[in-house]
C-alpha positions in Angstrom: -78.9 -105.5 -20.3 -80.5 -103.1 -22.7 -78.5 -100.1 -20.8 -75.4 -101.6 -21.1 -75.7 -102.1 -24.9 -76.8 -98.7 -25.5 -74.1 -97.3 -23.0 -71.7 -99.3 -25.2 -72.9 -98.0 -28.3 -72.8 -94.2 -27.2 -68.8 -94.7 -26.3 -68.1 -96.7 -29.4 -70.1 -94.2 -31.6 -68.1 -91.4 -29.4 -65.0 -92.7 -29.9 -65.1 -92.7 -33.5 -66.2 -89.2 -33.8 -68.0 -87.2 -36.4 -66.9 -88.4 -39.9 -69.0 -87.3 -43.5 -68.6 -86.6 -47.0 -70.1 -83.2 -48.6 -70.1 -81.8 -52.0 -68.3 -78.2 -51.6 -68.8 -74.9 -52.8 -68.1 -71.1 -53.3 -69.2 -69.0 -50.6 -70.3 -66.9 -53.5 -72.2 -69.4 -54.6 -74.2 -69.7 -51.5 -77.9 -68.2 -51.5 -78.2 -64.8 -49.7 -74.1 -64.5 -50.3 -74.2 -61.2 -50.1 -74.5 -60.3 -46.5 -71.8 -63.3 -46.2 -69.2 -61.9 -48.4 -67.2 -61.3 -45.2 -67.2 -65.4 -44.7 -64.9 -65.8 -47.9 -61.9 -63.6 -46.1 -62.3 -66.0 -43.0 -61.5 -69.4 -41.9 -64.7 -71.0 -41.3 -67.1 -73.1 -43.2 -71.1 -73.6 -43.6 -72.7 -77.0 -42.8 -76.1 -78.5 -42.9 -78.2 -78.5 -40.1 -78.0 -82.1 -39.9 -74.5 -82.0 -38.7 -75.2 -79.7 -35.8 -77.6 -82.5 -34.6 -75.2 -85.6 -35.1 -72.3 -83.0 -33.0 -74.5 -82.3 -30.3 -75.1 -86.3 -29.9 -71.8 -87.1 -30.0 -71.0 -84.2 -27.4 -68.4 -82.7 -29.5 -66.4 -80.2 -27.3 -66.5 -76.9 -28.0 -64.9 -74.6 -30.0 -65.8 -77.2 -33.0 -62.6 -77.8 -35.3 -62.5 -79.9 -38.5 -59.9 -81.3 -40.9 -60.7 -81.3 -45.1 -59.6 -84.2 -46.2 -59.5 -83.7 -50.3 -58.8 -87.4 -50.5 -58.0 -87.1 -54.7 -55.2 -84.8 -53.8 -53.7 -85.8 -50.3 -53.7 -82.0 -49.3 -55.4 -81.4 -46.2 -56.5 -78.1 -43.9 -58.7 -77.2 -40.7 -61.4 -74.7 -39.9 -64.2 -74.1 -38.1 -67.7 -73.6 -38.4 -69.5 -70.4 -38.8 -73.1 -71.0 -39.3 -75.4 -74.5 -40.5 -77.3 -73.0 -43.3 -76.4 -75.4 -46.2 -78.3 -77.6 -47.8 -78.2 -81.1 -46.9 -75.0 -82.4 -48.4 -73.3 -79.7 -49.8 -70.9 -77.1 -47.4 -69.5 -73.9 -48.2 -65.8 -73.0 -48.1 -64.0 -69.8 -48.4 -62.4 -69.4 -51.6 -58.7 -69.4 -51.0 -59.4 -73.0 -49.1 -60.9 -74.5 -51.9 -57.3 -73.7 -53.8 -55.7 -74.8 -50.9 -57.0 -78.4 -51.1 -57.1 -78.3 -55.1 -60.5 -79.2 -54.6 -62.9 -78.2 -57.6 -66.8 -76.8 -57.7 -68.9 -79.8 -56.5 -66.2 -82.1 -55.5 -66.6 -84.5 -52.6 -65.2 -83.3 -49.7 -64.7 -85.2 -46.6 -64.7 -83.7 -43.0 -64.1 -85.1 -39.7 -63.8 -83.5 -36.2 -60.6 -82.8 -34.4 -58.5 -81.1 -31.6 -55.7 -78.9 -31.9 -53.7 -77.3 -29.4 -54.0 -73.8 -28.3 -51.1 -72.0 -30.6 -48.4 -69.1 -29.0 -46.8 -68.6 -32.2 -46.9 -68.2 -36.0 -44.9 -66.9 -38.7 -46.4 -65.6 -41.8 -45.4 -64.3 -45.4 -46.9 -62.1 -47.7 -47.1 -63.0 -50.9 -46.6 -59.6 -53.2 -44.4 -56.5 -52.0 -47.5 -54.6 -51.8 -48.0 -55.5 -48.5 -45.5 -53.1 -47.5 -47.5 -50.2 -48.4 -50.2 -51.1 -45.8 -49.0 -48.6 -42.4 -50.0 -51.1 -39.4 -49.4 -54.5 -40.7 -50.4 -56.1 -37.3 -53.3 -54.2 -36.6 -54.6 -55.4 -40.0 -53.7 -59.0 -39.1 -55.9 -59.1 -35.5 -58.4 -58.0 -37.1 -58.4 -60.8 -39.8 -57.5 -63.3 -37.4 -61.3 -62.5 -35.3 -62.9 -64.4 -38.8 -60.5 -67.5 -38.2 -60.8 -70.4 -36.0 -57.6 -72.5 -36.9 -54.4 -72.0 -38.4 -52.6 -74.8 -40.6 -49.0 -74.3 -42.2 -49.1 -73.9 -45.8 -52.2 -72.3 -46.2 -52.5 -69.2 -48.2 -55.2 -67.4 -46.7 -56.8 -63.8 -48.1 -56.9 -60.6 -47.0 -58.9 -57.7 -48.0 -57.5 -54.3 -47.0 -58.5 -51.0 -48.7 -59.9 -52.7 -52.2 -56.7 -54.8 -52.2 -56.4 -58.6 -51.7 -53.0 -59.5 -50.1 -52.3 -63.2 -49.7 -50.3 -64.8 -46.9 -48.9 -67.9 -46.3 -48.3 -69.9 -43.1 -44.3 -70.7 -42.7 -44.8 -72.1 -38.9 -46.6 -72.9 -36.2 -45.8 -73.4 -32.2 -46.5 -75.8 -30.7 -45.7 -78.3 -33.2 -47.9 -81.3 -33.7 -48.5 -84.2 -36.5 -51.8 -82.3 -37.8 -49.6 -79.0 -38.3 -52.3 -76.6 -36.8 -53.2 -74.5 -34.2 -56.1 -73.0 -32.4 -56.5 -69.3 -32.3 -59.2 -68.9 -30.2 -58.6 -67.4 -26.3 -54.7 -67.4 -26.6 -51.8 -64.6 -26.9 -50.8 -65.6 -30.2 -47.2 -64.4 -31.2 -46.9 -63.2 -34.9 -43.5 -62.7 -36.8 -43.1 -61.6 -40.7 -41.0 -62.7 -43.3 -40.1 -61.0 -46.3 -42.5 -60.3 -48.5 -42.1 -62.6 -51.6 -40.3 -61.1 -54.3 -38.8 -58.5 -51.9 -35.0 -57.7 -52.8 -33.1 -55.9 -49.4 -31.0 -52.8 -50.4 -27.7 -52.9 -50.0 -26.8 -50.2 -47.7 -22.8 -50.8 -47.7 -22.9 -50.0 -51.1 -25.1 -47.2 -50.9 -22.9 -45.7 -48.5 -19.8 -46.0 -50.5 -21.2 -44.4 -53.7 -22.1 -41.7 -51.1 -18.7 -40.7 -50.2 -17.5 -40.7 -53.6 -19.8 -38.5 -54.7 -21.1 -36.4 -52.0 -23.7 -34.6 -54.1 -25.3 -38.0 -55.4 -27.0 -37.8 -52.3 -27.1 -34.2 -50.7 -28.1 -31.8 -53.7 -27.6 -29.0 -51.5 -23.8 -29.1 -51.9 -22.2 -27.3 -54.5 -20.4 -29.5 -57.2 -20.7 -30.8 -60.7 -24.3 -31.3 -61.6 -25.3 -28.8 -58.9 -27.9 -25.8 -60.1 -25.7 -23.1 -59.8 -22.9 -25.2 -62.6 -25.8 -25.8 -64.7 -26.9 -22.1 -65.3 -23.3 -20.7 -65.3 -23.8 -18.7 -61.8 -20.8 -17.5 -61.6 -20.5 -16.2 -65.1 -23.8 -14.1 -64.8 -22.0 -12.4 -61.1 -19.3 -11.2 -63.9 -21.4 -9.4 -66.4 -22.1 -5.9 -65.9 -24.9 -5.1 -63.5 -25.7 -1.9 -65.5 -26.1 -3.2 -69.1 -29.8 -2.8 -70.1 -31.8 -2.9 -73.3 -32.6 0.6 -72.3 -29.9 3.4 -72.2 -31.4 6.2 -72.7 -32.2 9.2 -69.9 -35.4 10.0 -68.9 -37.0 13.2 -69.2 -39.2 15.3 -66.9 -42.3 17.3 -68.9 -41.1 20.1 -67.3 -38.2 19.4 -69.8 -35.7 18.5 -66.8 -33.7 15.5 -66.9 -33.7 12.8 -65.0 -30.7 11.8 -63.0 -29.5 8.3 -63.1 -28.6 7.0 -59.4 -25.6 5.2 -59.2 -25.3 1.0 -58.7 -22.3 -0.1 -57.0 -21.4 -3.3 -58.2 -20.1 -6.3 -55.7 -17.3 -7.2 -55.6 -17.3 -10.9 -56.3 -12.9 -11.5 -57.0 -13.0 -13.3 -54.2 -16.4 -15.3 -54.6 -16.0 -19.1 -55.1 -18.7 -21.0 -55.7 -16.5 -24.6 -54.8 -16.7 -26.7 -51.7 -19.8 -26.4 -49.2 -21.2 -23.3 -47.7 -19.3 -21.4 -45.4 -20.5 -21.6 -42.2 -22.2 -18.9 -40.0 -19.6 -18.3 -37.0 -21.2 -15.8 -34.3 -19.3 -15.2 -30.4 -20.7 -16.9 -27.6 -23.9 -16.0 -26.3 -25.1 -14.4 -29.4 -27.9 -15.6 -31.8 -29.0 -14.8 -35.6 -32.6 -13.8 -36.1 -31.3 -12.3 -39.9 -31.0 -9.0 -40.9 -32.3 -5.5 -39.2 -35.7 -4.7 -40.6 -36.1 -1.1 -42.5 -39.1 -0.1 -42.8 -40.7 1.3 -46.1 -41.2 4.6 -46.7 -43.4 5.2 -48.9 -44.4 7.9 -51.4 -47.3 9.0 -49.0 -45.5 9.8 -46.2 -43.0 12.1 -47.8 -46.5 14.1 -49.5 -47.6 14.6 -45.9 -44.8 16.1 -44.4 -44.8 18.7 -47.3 -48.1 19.9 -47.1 -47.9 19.9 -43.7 -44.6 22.8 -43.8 -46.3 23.8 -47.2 -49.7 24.8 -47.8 -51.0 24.8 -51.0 -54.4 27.1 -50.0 -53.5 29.6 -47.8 -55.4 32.8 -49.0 -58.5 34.0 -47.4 -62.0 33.6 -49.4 -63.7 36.4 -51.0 -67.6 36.9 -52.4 -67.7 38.6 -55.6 -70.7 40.9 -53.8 -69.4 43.4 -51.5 -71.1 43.9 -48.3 -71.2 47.6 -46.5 -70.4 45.8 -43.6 -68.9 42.3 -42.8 -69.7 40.9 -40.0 -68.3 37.7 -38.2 -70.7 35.1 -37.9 -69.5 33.8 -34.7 -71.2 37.0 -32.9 -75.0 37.7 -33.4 -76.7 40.7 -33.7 -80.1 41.5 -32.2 -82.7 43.9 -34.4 -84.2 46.3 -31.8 -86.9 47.2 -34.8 -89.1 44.7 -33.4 -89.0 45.2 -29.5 -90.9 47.6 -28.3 -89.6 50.0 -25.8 -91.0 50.0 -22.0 -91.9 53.8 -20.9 -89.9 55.7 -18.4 -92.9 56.2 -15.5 -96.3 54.3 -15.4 -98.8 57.1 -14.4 -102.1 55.5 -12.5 -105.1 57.4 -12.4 -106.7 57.5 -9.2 -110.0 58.4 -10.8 
């Protein structure tokens, strides 16, 4: 009898589910926040350790979801759980949920268990235009989406991404269901963007026709009104006189010799226009442009070689001012017989 009541009470007591009321709180404001701060970019929540033991009675399945109820506002999210650290009666919440629900330091929050289906879509939107300048939007987004459990539309979760805090808010959800969530947890989840809010789409037919009306608007490079070479008169400074200087002068050797001037042919430049694009490069068939022979430069050295090569500047022979008797060349040697001692002619031996 006593087995039957209690079996009875276990189903009723699991039917019901897990159902409690919390004050809530910063996860800033938690103790020891500081090796958490990575919980208040995420989508999960700190709860006593009492509720652990009232979920494992129950035999809550697993992963654990919950819906936040903010009953003085109507609004409503879900999330999971991330550690049960808090103190008994109090839970911790990221942040940008606590604006979500409209929910104040220390109000009463109340949280119940819940399923939600696996989810195979969602569509998201930024909510500033900076969120353009990030380079791999997507792989930002996995990597946020490993600190979340659930994903409800509406929400406006955070993101910090290289000292910058993007927020993004949930448009939809597949599959569709009356809590409005989905689980994201073991499942190919598909993610589309929407303009960024605030974000205002060129027009490119415009663009285009302002283009062809004004060629140079959008190619510099052509020449045309406003183009460098009408700004600096180009063609008025081909027409001056190449040889006017400040200087005119001749110059004069110190030998007393003048100088000759070496004459500068001037281009001809009657027929130079300066109108229209540059003329093309047209070269036969089988031929290619590498640009102009290379000369090589002769220097002043080179010439000075060659000339004392043909002309010597020394070519005497040396002289001592002390006059020998004799000269003699060095490259032969001369032996003194004074110190050698001749050998006689016959060696007489006395028999004696």
């Amino acid at each position: 009898m006593f087995s039957n009541l209690g079996q009875a009470f276990f189903r009723a007591q699991q039917a019901s589910g897990f159902e409690d009321y919390f004050r809530c709180y910063p996860v800033s404001m938690m103790p020891g926040s500081s090796s958490r701060e990575v919980a208040n970019f995420g989508g999960k929540i700190f709860l006593p350790p009492s509720t652990l033991h009232k979920l494992t009675m129950l035999h809550i399945s697993y992963p654990m979801l919950f819906e936040l109820t903010n009953q003085e506002t109507g609004r409503s999210t879900h999330s999971g759980v991330l550690e049960f650290l808090a103190e008994e009666g109090r839970c911790y919440l990221p942040q940008w949920m606590m604006s979500t629900l409209g929910i104040q330091t220390g109000g009463l929050l109340k949280i119940k268990n819940c399923d939600l289906p696996l989810g195979s879509f969602v569509k998201i939107e930024p909510q500033s235009v900076d969120f353009l300048e990030i380079s791999d939007p997507k792989a930002v987004l996995e990597n946020v989406l490993r600190n979340f459990t659930t994903l409800t539309v509406d929400d406006i979760f955070e993101v910090s991404y290289n000292n910058k805090v993007f927020g993004i808010k949930v448009l939809e959800v597949k599959p569709e269901s009356s809590s409005h969530g989905i689980c994201v947890i073991e499942t190919d989840l598909e993610t589309d963007f929407a303009p960024p809010v605030g974000y205002v789409e060129p027009d490119y037919k415009k663009e285009k026709k302002q283009s062809q009306i004004n060629p140079t608007a959008t190619n510099p490079g052509l020449v045309g009104q406003g183009s460098m070479a009408k700004k600096i008169n180009y063609s008025d400074l081909l027409k001056q006189e190449p040889n006017a200087t400040n200087f005119q002068g001749s110059g004069v050797k110190l030998s007393g010799k003048t100088v000759k001037k070496e004459e500068v042919v001037s281009p001809d430049t009657s027929g130079l226009s300066l109108e229209g694009q540059p003329a093309p490069l047209i070269l036969p068939d089988n031929q290619l442009f590498f640009g102009y022979p290379l000369k090589p430069y002769k220097g002043d050295n080179e010439t000075d070689d060659k000339n004392t090569n043909q002309n010597p500047l020394f070519a005497g022979q040396g002289q001592t001012l002390r006059k020998s008797k004799k000269r003699k060349d060095k490259s032969t040697q001369s032996t003194s017989t004074k110190d050698k001692t001749r050998s006689p002619d016959a060696i007489i031996i006395d028999s004696d």
